[in-house]
C-alpha positions as CSV (number, residue, x, y, z in Angstrom):
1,X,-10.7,-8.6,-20.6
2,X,-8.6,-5.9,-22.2
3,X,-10.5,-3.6,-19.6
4,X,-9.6,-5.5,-16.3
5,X,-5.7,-4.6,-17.8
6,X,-6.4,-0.8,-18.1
7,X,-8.3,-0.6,-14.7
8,X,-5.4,-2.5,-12.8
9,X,-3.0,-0.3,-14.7
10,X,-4.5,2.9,-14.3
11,X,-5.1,2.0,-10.7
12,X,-1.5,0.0,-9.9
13,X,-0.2,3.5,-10.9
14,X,-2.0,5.5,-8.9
15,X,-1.1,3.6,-5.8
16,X,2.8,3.8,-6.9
17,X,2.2,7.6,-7.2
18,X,0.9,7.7,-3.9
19,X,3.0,5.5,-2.2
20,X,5.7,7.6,-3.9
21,X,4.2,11.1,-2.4
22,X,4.0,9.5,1.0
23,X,7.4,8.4,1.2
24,X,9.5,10.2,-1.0
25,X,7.8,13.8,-0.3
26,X,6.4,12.9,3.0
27,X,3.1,14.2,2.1
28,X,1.8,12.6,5.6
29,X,-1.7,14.0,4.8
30,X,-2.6,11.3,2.2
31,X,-2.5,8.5,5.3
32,X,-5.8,8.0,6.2
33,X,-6.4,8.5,10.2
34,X,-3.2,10.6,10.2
35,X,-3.2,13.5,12.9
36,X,-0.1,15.8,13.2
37,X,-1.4,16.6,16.6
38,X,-1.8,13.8,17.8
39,X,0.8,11.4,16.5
40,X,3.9,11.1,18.5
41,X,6.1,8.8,17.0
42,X,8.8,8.8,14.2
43,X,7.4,10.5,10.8
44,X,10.0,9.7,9.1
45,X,9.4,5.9,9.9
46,X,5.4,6.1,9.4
47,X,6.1,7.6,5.6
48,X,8.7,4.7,4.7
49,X,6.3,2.1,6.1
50,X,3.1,3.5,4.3
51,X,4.8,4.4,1.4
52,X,6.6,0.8,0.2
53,X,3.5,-0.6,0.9
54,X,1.5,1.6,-0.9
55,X,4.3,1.0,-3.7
56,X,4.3,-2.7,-3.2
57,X,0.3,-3.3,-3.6
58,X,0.5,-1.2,-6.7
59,X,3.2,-3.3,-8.0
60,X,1.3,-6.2,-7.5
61,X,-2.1,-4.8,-9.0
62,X,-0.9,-4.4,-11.9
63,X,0.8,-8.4,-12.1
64,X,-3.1,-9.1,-10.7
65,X,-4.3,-9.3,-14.5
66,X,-1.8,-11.0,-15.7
67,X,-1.5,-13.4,-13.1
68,X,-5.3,-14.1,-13.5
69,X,-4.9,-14.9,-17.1
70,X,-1.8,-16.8,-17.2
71,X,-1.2,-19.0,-14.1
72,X,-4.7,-19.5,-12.2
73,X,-7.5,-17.8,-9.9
74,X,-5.4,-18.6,-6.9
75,X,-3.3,-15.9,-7.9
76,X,-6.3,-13.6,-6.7
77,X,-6.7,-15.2,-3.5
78,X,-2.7,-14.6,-3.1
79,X,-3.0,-11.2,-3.9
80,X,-5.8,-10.8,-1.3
81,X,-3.7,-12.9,1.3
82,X,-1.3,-10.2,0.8
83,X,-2.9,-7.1,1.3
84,X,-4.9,-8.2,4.1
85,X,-2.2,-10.0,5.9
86,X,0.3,-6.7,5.2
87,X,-2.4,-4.5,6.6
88,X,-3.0,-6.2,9.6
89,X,1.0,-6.1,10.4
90,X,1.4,-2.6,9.0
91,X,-1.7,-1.6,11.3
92,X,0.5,-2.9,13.8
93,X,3.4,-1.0,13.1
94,X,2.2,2.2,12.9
95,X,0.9,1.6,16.2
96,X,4.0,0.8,17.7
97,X,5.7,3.7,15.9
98,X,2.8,5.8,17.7
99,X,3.5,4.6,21.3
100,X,5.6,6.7,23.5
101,X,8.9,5.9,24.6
């Protein structure tokens, strides 16, 4: 049990660090699929948008644990409700961002 806690921490962390980078620094090169070439909308945009949510899901890993322990197992199939549900609409607003005007 005490090891599901280090893993979500460890790995909670690592997505705030990211999220951080790609926001923050605009390290655009951690997005996966990212092209400089070929993407034509706002940058500045795509980073903000990738980068809370990055921060957001690592926030939220490392509640997983506790959540899991302390209220229920729903709590799991919240978390994954979340992330699938915000990837679908992020998905959809990089796209958008991507179109040209």
């Amino acid at each position: 049990m005490l090891a599901g806690f280090i893993i979500c921490f460890i790995v909670g962390l690592l997505c705030i660090f990211m999220g951080y980078l790609t926001w923050k620094k605009k390290i655009l090169s951690l997005i996966a699929g990212y092209n400089e070439e070929t993407f034509k909308g706002d940058k500045e945009k795509l980073a903000k948008a990738v980068g809370v949510f990055t921060i957001i899901i690592g926030v939220l890993t490392i509640l997983l644990p506790f959540g899991l322990e302390f209220i229920s197992e729903w709590v799991g199939l919240l978390f994954g409700a979340i992330t699938f549900v915000g990837t679908i609409l992020l998905i959809i607003y990089v796209n958008q961002l991507n179109r040209p005007k």
